[in-house]
LUMLOVO-705980 format. One line per 4 residues: their letters; for each residue x, y, z of C-alpha. Coordinates in pm, whole numbers. Each point is the difference from the previous one (the first is absolute). Example, Ala and Ser with C-alpha at 12.3 -4.5 7.8 and 13.67 -1.06 7.14 Angstrom:
<nodes>
as) 1230 -450 780 ~ 137 344 -66
</nodes>
This chain:
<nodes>
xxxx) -2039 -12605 12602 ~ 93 112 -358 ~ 108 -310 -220 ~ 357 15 -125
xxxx) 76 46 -350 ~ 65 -314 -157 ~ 417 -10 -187 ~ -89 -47 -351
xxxx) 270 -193 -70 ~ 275 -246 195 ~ 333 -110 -136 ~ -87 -338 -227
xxxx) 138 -309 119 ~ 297 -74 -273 ~ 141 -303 -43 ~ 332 -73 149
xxxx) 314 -11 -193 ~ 205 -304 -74 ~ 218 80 276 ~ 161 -336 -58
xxxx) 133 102 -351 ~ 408 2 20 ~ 184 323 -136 ~ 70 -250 -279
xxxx) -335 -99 -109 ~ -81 380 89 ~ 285 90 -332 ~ -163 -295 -212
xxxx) -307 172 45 ~ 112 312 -107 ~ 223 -161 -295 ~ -320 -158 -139
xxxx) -222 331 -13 ~ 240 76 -283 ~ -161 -252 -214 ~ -362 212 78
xxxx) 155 290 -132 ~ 406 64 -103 ~ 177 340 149 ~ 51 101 -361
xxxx) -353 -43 -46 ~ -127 238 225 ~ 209 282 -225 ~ -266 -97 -286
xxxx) -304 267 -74 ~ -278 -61 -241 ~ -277 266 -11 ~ -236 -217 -235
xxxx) 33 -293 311 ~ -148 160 235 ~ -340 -107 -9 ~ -150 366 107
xxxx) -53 348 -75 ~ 215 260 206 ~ -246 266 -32 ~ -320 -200 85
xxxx) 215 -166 281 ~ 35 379 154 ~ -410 60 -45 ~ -101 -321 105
xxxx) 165 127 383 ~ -292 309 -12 ~ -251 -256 91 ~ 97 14 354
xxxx) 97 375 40 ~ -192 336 107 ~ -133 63 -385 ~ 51 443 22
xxxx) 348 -94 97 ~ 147 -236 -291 ~ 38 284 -229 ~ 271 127 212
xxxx) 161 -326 28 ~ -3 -8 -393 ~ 163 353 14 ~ 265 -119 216
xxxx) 98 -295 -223 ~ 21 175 -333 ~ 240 281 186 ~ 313 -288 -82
xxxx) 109 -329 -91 ~ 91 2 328 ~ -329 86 150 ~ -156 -251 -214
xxxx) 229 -269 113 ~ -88 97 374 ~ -346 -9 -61 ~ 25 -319 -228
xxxx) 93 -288 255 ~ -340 -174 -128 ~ 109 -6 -341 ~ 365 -108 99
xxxx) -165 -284 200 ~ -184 -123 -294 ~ 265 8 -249 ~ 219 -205 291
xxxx) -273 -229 61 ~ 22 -55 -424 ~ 325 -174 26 ~ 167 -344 133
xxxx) 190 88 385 ~ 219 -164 260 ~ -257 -133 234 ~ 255 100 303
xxxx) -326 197 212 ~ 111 259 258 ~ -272 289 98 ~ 20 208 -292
xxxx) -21 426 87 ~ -176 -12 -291 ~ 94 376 -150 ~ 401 -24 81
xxxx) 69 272 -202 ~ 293 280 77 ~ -202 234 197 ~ -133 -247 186
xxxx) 269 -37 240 ~ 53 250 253 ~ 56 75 367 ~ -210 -5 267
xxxx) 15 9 409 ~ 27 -300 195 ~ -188 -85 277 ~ 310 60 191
xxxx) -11 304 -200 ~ 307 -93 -239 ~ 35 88 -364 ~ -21 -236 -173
xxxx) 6 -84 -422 ~ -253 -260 -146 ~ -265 -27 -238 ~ -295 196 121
xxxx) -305 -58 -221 ~ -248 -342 50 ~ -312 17 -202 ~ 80 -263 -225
xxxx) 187 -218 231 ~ -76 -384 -71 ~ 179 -343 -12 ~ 209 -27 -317
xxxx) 264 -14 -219 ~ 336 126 150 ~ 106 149 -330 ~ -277 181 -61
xxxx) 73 268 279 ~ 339 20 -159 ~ -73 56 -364 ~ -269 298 95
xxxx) 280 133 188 ~ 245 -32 -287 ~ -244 162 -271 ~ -101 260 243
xxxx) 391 172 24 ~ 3 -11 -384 ~ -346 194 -20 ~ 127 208 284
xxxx) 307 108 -152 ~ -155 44 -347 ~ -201 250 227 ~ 268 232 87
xxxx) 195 -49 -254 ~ 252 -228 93 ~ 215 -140 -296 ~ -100 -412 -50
xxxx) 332 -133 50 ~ -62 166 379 ~ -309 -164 14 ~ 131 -345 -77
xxxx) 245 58 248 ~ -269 78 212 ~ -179 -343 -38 ~ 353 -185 -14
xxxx) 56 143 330 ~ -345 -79 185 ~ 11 -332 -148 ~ 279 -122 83
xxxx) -16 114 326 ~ -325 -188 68 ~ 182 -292 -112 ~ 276 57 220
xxxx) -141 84 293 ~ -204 -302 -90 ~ 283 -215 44 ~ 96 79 301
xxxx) -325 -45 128 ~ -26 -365 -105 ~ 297 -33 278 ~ -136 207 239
xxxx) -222 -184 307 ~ -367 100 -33 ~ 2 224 338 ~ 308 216 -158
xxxx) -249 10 -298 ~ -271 144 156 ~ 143 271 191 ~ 195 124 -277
xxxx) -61 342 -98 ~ 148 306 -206 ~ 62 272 312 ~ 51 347 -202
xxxx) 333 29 91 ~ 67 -296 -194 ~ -213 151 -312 ~ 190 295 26
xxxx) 341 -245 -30 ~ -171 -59 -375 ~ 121 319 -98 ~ 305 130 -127
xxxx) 207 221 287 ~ -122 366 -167 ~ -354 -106 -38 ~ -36 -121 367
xxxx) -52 376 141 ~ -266 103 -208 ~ -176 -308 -3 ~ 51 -10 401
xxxx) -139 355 18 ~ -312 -31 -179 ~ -98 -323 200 ~ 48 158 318
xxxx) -196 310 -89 ~ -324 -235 -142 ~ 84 -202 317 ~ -78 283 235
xxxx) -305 145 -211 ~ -166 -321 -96 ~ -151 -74 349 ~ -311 8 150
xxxx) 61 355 158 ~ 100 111 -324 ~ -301 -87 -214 ~ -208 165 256
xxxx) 183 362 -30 ~ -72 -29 -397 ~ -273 -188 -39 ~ -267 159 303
xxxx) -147 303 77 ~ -258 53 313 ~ -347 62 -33 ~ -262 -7 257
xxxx) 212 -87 272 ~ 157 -310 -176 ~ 265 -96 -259 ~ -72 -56 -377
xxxx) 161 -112 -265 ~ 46 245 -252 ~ -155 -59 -353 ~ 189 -25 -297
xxxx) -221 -162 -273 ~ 10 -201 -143 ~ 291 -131 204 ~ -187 36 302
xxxx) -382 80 23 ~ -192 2 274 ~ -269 -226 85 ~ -306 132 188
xxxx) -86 -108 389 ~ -269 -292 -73 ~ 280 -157 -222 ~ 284 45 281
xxxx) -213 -164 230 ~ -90 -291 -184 ~ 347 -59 -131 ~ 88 5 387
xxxx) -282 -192 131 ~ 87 -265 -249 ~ 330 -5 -133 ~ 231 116 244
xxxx) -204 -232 228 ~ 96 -302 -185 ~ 333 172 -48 ~ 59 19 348
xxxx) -29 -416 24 ~ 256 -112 -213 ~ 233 171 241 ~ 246 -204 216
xxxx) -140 58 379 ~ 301 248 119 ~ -79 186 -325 ~ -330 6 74
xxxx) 38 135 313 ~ 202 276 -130 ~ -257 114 -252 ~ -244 19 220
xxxx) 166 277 169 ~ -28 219 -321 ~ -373 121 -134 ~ -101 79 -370
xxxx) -24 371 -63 ~ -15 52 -390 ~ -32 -190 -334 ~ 69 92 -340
xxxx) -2 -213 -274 ~ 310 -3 -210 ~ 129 -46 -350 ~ 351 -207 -23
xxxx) 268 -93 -245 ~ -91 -103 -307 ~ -137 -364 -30 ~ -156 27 312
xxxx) -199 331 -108 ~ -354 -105 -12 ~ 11 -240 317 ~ -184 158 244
xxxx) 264 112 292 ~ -72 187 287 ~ 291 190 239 ~ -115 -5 372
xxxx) 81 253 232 ~ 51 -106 410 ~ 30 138 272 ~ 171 -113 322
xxxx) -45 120 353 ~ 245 290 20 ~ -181 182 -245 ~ 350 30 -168
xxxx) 44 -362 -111 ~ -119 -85 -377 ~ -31 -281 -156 ~ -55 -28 -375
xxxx) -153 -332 -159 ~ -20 -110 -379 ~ -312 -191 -50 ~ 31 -146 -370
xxxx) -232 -219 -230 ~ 156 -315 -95 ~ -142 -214 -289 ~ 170 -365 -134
xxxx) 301 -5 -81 ~ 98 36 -369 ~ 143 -308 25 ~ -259 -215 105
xxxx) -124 -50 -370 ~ 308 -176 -48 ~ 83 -191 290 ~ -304 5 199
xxxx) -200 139 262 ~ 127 78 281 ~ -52 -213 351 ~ -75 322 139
xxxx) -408 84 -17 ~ 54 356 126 ~ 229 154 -267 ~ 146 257 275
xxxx) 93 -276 210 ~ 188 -147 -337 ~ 211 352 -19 ~ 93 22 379
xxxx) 48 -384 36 ~ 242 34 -328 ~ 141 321 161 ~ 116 -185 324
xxxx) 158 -332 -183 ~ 222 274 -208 ~ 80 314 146 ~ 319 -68 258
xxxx) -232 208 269 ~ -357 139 -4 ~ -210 269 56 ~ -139 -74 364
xxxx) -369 146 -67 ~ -83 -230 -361 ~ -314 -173 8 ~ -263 21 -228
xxxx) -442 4 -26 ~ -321 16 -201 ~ -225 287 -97 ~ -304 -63 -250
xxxx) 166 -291 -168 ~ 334 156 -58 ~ 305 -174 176 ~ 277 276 114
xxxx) 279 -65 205 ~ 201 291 224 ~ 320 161 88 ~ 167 275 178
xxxx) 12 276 -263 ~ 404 154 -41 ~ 132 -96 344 ~ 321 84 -140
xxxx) -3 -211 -336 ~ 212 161 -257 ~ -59 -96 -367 ~ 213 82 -289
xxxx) -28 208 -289 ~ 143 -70 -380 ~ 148 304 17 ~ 203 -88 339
xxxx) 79 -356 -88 ~ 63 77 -396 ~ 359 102 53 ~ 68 -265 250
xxxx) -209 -241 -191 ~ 244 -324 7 ~ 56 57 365 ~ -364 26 111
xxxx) -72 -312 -212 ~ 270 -210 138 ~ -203 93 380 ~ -327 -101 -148
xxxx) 139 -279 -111 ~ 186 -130 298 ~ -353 122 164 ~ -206 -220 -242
xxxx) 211 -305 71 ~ -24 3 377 ~ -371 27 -53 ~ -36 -325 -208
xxxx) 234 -188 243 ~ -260 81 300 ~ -255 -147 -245 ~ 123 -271 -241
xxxx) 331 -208 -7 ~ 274 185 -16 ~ 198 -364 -81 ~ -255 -48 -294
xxxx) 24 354 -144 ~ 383 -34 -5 ~ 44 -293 -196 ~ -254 125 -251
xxxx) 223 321 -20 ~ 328 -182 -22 ~ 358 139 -16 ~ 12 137 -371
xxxx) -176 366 -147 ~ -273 -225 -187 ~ -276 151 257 ~ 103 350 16
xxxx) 76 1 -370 ~ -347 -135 -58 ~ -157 300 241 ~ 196 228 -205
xxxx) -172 -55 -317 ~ -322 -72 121 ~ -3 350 213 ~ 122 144 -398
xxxx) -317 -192 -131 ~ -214 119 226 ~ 40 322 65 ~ -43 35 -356
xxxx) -335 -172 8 ~ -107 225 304 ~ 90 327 -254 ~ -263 -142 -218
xxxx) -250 -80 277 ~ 45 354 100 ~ -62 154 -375 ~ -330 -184 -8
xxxx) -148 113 246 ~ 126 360 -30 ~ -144 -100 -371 ~ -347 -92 149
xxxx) -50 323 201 ~ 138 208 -257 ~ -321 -156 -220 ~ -231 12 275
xxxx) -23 -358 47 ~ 125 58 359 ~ -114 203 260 ~ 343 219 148
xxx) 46 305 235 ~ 302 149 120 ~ 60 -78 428
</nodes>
C-alpha cells in the first residue's frame, strides 16, 4: 500500500486573544498606539530614511525566479509608473518597514493596491467584490494595507491621466470609507463580522445612476466568459485524441511529457492533500490532461507558475487550476517570518482569514524545493482595468475601501483600529499626503530602472 503524502504544513497553534479585554481597555489600546506613531505622522515621506535601494530591492527578488524570464518582468515594469508600482510591493514593504507604525496587527493582504480588488464567484456561486491577490499576505500593521492602497489610486490616476485634485478625492474617499465602515464594525458582534461581504449588487450601488448600466454590462459579459468552459473554447485545441492547451509564449509554453508527469506525480499529489475531504473527493473525479507553464502579471513574472488542465468524467467538464510559486513575504524582513514553514500554505491560510468567501479547490505543495500554492484559474473572477475604473475612480475606491475595512475587522480589532482613527480628518488627511509623497517617489523608482536598462545595466525584453 502506497504511503500517503505527508501535508507540508498545518495551521500554527496561535496564541489566544485577551478575550477578557473590555471594549474600553480595547479603545485605550488603540488611543496609546498613537504615541508609537501620530496619524499626522504617517503623511510624512523621507526618501534619504529609508535605509535601502529601490532598484537593488527589485533585483535582489531575481534570486528566486526562472533566470530567461526576469528580463520580461523588467520590461513590464519600465512600461509605467504604474507598472513599476505593481511590480514594486518589495520595495514598498521596505520603505514601510523604515518607519515607526501603530502596532494594531490584523492579516495584512500585503499588495492592497487598486487593482487588487475584484470579483470573483462564490462557492454558492455569488459575485462577490474583495481583494483578490495573497502573495504577500502576513501579520501586520493595519495601516499599511491602507496607505499602499491610497498611493496606488494616485499612481493609477496619474496613469490615465486623471487631474490630482481627482486623485485626492480618490484617496479621501477610500479612506474615509475604511474608517467608516471601520466604525461600525467596532459595534458590530463578531459573527455579523465575519459573514459580511460586498455582493455585486451592492458594488454596483457605488456608482452613480448613469454609470450603473455599463458597469453592470461588462461584469455580466466577463461573468459568463470567465469560466471554466470558457477558457477551454480559447485556450485548447485537440491533438491526438486529447485536449491541449494552446501555446502562446511566452505567456504560455509548453512543457514536454517527462516534466508533466513529474509535476503530477509530485505536486499535484501533495496538492491533492491539503484539500478538505469533500473537496477531495470531488477532485478526484477530474484527471490531469495538459500543462503549460505560464507567465503572469508583473511582479509575479519570473515565479515559476504552471496552468493545469482537468478533465472530469463527461468528457465535457473542465477544470482549470493555477499552480503558482510562492516565496516569503516581502514583509517578513520587517516583521518577521512567518509561522507558516510552507510559504503556499502562508498565502492560502492568509487568503481564508480575509477574503469574505473562498475559492473551494486552494491548497498548496512542493516541487524541487519551490513552495507553490493553487487555485481555480478565472471561475468567473472579474478584475478591473485603469481605464474602466479611471472615470469612476472615487467610486471604485470608496468599495475597496469599505472592502479593505471588513477585511481587517475579520483579522485585527476593529475596536482598536477605531480609536486609533478617531472622529476628525487627521488620518485621511495624513493618507492624502503620504499617497502625494509617494507616488512621487515611485516616479523616480520607475526612471531608474528604465535608466539602468536604457545603459545596459539591466537585462529587459518586451512580454
Amino acid at each position: 500500500m502506497t504511503a500517503p503524502v505527508p501535508v507540508p504544513d498545518r495551521p500554527p497553534a496561535f496564541p489566544r486573544h485577551d478575550l477578557s479585554a473590555t471594549v474600553g481597555e480595547r479603545r485605550a489600546e488603540g488611543r496609546s498606539a498613537r504615541h508609537r506613531v501620530t496619524r499626522s505622522a504617517l503623511g510624512d515621506w523621507s526618501e534619504a530614511d529609508r535605509g535601502h535601494d529601490a532598484l537593488a530591492t527589485v533585483l535582489a527578488q531575481n534570486a528566486i525566479r526562472v533566470p530567461e524570464l526576469v528580463p520580461i518582468r523588467h520590461g513590464r515594469m519600465a512600461v509605467s509608473p504604474w507598472n513599476f508600482y505593481r511590480g514594486a510591493a518589495a520595495v514598498m514593504a521596505a520603505d514601510l518597514g523604515s518607519r515607526p507604525h501603530s502596532g494594531i496587527e490584523v492579516q495584512l493582504c500585503g499588495d492592497a493596491h487598486v487593482l487588487n480588488f475584484g470579483l470573483w464567484a462564490t462557492p454558492e456561486r455569488n459575485l462577490f467584490f474583495d481583494l483578490r491577490d495573497f502573495d504577500e499576505t502576513l501579520p501586520g500593521p493595519f495601516e499599511w494595507d491602507v496607505l499602499r492602497l491610497a498611493a496606488s489610486l494616485v499612481v493609477a490616476a496619474r496613469e490615465v491621466g486623471i487631474r490630482p485634485r481627482r486623485a485626492d478625492d480618490a484617496v479621501a474617499a477610500a479612506v474615509s470609507a475604511y474608517a467608516g465602515r471601520m466604525r461600525r464594525y467596532a459595534a458590530m458582534p463578531e459573527l455579523d463580522i465575519w459573514y459580511d461581504g460586498m455582493h455585486v449588487d451592492s458594488l454596483l450601488g457605488y456608482f452613480e445612476p448613469a454609470d450603473r448600466g455599463r458597469v453592470s454590462v461588462h461584469i455580466d459579459r466577463k461573468k459568463k466568459h470567465r469560466t471554466h468552459r470558457g477558457a477551454y473554447a480559447r485556450l485548447t485545441t485537440a491533438a491526438h485524441g486529447r485536449p491541449r492547451i494552446t501555446e502562446d509564449p511566452p505567456v504560455r509554453v509548453t512543457i514536454d511529457d517527462e516534466e508533466q508527469q513529474d509535476l503530477v506525480d509530485h505536486l499535484v499529489a501533495e496538492y491533492r492533500q491539503t484539500l478538505q475531504d469533500d473537496r477531495r473527493q470531488l477532485f478526484d473525479r477530474f484527471t490531469e490532461s495538459d500543462v503549460v507553464r505560464q507567465v503572469v502579471g508583473v511582479g509575479s513574472v519570473g515565479m515559476r507558475v504552471y496552468l493545469v488542465l482537468f478533465e472530469g468524467r463527461s468528457g465535457d467538464d473542465p477544470l482549470f487550476l493555477q499552480f503558482k510559486q510562492a516565496g516569503a513575504s516581502v514583509y517578513e524582513d520587517a516583521l518577521g517570518s512567518s509561522a507558516h514553514v510552507h510559504h503556499g500554505a502562508r498565502v492560502v491560510h492568509g487568503k481564508r482569514l480575509v477574503q469574505s468567501a473562498t475559492d473551494i479547490f486552494v491548497g498548496w505543495g512542493s516541487l524541487h524545493g519551490n513552495d507553490y500554492y493553487v487555485r481555480q484559474f478565472r471561475d468567473m473572477k472579474i478584475i478591473p482595468t485603469i481605464e474602466l475604473v479611471g472615470p469612476r475612480l472615487v467610486e471604485f475606491a470608496t468599495a475597496c475601501g469599505e472592502s479593505l475595512a471588513r477585511a481587517h475587522a475579520r483579522t485585527g480589532d476593529p475596536v482598536a483600529i477605531d480609536a486609533y482613527l478617531g472622529k476628525g480628518s487627521g488620518f485621511v488627511t495624513a493618507a492624502g499626503r503620504f499617497a502625494r509623497h509617494y507616488a512621487d517617489q515611485n516616479d523616480r523608482d520607475h526612471a531608474r530602472l528604465v535608466a539602468a536598462i536604457g545603459a545596459g545595466r539591466v537585462a529587459a525584453t518586451p512580454g
